[in-house]
C-alpha positions as CSV (number, residue, x, y, z in Angstrom):
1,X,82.8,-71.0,-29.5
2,X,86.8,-70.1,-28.7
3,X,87.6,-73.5,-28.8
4,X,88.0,-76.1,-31.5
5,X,89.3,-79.7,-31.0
6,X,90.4,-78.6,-27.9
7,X,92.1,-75.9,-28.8
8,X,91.5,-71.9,-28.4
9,X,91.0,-70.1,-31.8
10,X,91.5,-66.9,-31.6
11,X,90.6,-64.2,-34.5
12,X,93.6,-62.8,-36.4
13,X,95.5,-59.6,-34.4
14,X,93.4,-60.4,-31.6
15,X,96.3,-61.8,-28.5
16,X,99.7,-62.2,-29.0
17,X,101.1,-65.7,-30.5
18,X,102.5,-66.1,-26.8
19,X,98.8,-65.9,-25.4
20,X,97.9,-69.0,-27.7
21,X,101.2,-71.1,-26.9
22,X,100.7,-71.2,-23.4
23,X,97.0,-71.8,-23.6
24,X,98.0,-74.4,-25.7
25,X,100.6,-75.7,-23.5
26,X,98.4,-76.0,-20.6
27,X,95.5,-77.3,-22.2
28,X,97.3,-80.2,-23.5
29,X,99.1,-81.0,-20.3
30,X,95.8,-80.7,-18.6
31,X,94.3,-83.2,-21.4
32,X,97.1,-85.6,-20.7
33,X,96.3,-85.0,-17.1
34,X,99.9,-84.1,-16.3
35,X,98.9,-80.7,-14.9
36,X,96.9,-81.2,-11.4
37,X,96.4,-77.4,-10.8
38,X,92.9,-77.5,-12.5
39,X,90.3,-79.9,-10.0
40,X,87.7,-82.5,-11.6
41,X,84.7,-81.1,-13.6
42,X,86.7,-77.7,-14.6
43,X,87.0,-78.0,-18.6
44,X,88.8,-76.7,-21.2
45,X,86.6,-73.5,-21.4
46,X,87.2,-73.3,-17.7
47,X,91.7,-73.7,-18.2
48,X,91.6,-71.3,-21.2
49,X,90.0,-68.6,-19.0
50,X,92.7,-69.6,-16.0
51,X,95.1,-69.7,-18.4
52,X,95.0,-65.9,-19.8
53,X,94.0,-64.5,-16.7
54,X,97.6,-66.0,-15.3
55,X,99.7,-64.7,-18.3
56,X,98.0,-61.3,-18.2
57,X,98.8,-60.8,-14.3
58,X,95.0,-59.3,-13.5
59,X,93.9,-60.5,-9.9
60,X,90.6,-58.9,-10.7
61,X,87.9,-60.1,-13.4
62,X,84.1,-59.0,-14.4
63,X,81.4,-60.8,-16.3
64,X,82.0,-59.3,-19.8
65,X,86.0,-58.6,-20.1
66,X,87.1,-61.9,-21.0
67,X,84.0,-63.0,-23.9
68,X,85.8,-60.9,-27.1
69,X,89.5,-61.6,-26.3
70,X,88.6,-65.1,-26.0
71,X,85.6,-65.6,-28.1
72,X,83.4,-67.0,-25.6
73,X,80.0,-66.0,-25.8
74,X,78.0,-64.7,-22.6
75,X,76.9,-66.9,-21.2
76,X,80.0,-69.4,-21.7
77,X,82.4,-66.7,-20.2
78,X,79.1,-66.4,-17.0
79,X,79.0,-70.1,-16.3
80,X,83.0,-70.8,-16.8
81,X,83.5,-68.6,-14.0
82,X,81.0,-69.6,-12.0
83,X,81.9,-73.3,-12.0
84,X,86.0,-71.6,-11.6
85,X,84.4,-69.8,-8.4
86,X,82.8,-72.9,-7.4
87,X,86.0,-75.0,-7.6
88,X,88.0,-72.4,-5.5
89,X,90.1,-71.0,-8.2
90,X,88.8,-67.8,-7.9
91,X,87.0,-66.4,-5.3
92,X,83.3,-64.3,-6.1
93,X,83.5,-60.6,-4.8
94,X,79.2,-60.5,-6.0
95,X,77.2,-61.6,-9.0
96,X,79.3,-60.8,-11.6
97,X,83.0,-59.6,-9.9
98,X,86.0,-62.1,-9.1
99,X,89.1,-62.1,-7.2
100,X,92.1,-64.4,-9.2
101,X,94.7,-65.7,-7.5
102,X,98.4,-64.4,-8.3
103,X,99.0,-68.2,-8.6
104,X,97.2,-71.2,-9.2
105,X,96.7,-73.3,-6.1
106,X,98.6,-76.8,-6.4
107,X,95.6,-79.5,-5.9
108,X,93.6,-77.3,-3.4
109,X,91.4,-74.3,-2.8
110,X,93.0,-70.9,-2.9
111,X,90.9,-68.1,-0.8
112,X,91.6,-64.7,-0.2
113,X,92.9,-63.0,3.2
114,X,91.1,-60.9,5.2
115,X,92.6,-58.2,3.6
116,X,92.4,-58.6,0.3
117,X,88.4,-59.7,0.6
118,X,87.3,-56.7,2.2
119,X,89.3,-54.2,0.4
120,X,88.2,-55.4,-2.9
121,X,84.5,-55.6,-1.8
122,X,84.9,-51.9,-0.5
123,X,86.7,-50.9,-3.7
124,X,83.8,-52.3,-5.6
125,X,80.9,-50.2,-3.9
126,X,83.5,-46.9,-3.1
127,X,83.2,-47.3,0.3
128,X,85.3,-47.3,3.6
129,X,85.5,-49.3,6.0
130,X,87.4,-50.6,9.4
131,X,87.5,-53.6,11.2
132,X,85.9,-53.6,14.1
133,X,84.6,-55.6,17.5
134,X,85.8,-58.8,18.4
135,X,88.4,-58.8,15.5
136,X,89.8,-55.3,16.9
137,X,89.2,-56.4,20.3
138,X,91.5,-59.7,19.6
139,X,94.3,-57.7,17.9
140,X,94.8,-55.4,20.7
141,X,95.2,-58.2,23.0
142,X,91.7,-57.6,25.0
143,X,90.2,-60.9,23.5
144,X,91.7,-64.1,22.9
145,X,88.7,-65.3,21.0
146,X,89.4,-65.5,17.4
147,X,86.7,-64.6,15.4
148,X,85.1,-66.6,12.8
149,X,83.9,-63.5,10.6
150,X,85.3,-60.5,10.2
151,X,83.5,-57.3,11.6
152,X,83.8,-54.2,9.9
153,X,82.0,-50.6,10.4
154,X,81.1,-49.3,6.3
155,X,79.5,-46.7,4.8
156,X,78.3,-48.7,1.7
157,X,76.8,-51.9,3.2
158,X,74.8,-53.7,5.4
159,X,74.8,-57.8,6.2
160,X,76.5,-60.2,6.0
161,X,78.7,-61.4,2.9
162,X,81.3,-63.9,1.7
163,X,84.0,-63.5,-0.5
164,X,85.9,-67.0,-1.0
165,X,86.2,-68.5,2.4
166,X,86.7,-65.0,4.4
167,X,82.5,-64.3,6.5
168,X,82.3,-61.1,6.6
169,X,79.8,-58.6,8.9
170,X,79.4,-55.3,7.9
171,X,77.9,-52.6,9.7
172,X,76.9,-49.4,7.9
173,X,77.3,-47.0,9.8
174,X,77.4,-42.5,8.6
175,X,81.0,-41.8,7.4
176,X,81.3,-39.4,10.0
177,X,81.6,-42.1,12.1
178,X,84.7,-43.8,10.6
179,X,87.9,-42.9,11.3
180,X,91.1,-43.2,14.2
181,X,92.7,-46.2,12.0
182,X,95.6,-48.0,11.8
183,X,96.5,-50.5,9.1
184,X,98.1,-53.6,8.1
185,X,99.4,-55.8,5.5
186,X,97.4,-58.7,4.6
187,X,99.3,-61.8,3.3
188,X,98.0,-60.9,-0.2
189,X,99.7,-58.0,-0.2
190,X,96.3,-55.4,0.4
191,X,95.7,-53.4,3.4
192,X,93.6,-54.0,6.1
193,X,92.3,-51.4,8.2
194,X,91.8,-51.9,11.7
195,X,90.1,-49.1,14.7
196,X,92.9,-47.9,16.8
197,X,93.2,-49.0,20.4
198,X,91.5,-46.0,21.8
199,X,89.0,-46.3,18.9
200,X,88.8,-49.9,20.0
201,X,87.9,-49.6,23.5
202,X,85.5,-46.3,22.9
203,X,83.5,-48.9,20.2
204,X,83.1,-51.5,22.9
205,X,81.2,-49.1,25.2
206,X,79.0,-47.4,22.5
207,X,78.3,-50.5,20.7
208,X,78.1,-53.0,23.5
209,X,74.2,-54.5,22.6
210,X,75.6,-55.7,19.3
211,X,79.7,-56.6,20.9
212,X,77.9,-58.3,24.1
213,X,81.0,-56.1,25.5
214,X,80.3,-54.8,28.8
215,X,81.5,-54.7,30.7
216,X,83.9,-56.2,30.4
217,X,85.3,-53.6,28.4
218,X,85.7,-51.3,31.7
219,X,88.4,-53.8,32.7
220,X,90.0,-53.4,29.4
221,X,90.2,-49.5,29.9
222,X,91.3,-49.5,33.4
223,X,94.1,-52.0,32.9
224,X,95.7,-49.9,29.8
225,X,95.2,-46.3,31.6
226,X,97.6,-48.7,34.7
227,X,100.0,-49.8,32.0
228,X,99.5,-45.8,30.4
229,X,98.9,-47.8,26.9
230,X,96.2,-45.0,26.7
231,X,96.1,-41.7,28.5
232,X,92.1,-40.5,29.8
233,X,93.2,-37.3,27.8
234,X,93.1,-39.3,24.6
235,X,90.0,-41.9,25.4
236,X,87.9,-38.6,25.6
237,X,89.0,-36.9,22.8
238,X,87.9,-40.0,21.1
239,X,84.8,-40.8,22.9
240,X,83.5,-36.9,22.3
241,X,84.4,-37.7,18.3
242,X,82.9,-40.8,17.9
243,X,81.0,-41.9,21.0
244,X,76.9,-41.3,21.9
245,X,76.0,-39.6,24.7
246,X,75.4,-42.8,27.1
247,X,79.1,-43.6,25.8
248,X,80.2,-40.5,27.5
249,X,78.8,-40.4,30.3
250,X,79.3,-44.2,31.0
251,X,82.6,-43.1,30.6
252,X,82.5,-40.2,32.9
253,X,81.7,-42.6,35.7
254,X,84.8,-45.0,35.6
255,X,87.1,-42.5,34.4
256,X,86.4,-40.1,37.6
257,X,86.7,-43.5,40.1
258,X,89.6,-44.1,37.8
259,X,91.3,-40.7,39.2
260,X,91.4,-38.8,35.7
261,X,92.2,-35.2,36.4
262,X,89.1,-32.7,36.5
263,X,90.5,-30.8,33.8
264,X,89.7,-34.2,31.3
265,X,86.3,-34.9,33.0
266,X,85.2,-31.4,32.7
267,X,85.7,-31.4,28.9
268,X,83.5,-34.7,28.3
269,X,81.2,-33.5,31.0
270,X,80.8,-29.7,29.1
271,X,79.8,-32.5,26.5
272,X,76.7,-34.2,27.7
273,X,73.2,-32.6,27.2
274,X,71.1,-32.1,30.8
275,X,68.9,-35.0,31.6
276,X,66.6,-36.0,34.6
277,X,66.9,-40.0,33.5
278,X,69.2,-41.9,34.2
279,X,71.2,-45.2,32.4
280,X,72.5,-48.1,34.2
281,X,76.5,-48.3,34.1
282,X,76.6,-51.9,33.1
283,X,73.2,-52.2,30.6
284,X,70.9,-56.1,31.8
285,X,71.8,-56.3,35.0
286,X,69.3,-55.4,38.1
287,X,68.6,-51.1,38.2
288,X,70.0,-51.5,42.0
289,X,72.7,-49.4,42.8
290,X,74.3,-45.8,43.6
291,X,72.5,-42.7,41.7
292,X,75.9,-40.4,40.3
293,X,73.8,-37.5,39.3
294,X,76.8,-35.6,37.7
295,X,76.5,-38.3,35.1
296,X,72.9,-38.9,35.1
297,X,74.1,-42.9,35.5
298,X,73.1,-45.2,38.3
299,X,76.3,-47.7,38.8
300,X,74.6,-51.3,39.1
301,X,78.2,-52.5,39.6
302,X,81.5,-52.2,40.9
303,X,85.2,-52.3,38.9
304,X,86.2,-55.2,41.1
305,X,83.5,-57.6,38.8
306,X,84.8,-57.0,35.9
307,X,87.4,-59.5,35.6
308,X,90.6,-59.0,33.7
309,X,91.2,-58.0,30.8
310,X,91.1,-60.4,27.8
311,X,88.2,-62.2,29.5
């Protein structure tokens, strides 16, 4: 069992005599209900468990590590930390995999950031991954939606997840297709990788079905190249990396009303592959418009309708 009259036994040799005072110590403070860390319904098994993950410092636990230092059997050590995860003590990664907090959370719910939820889920499957749409478009400043999931381009997974309180989105998507990155530090003290602002605004033209982000995100682009946040030079050099071709030659239309120099629209024009059809410049609006052959796009729209940016 681990546990007799309240209190862990432990097998000779097996943990330190420190392990066993403080398990003690917390145990009978929790009994006496002096300690109001620990919620209703979370038992002794439940603080034991708590208790040695805290002294032992490890912020990450699997089904199967703690059942022989603690003599717990399976399934005890399976439902303890399901009914921990269920409190919000700990925070499930998946079936199996949980996050601990660094401390226990006084009478309330601990969850972890952004940060550290998508890192660990990524570490789990060896993946990488960036955050992307309307969470990279609010960091830049383009967006002052806050998002209530977090959207990030994988190569491991696809759907939706939750780890603690953090929704996450996850697009898979070939790792040839991740990269231009910046990162941050989360509050938990992992890193959180965002797309860069030029990876940012190339996204919300080649993904705009799934962002709903044009096009608005032709204001967006126009507005940095006037405040030279972004150069054309380096918008095409990371639309010919990571865009499609209707990216680039969406792009090749507001970039040459932009003014870009001929030198930077030959490049992404040397790009695209010959075509009779043509694309609309702004994708569900009415196919009325002006044919720009060089681009094989037919502009159903003009910069002036775009609003500003951050709309």
């Amino acid at each position: 069992m681990g546990l007799r009259h309240g209190v862990p036994q432990f097998a000779p040799g097996t943990e330190h005599e420190c392990i066993v005072f403080y398990v003690i110590y917390l145990l009978y403070y929790i009994s006496k209900g002096v300690c109001t860390a620990l919620k209703p319904g979370i038992g002794r098994i439940e603080a034991l468990l708590l208790a040695y993950l805290q002294l032992r410092g490890m912020r990450l636990v699997e089904a199967g590590e703690l059942g022989e230092p603690l003599q717990l059997t399976a399934a005890q050590e399976c439902d303890a930390l399901r009914r921990l995860a269920r409190g919000g003590l700990i925070a499930r990664v998946r079936p199996g995999l949980y996050l601990v907090p660094e401390r226990l959370p006084l009478g309330g719910a601990w969850t972890p950031d952004e940060a550290l939820a998508i890192s660990s889920l990524m570490a789990d499957c060896g993946g990488t991954y960036q955050v992307c749409g309307p969470n990279a478009f609010h960091r830049h400043g383009f967006s002052d939606q806050l998002p209530m999931r977090v959207y990030a381009y994988n190569d491991r997974i696809s759907g939706d997840r939750t780890v603690g309180a953090v929704a996450l989105t996850l697009i898979k998507v070939n790792a040839k297709r991740l990269g231009d990155v910046e990162t941050l530090r989360g509050v938990d003290g992992a890193t959180l990788v965002y797309a860069s602002r030029a990876r940012t605004l190339v996204d919300a033209v080649y993904d705009w079905s799934r962002f709903n982000s044009l096009p608005r995100a032709y204001a967006w682009i126009l507005n940095d190249l006037d405040a030279r946040r972004i150069d054309a030079a380096q918008l095409v050099r990371t639309a010919l990396r990571f865009g499609d071709m209707g990216t680039r030659r969406r792009l090749g239309v507001l970039l040459e009303q932009a003014g870009a120099p001929e030198k930077v629209l030959a490049r992404i024009e040397r790009s695209l592959t010959p075509t009779s059809s043509l694309i609309p410049w702004i994708p569900g609006r009415p196919k009325r418009g002006t044919v720009v052959r060089r681009w094989g796009v037919l502009v159903n729209g003009r910069v002036g309708d775009f609003g500003e940016a951050g709309s």
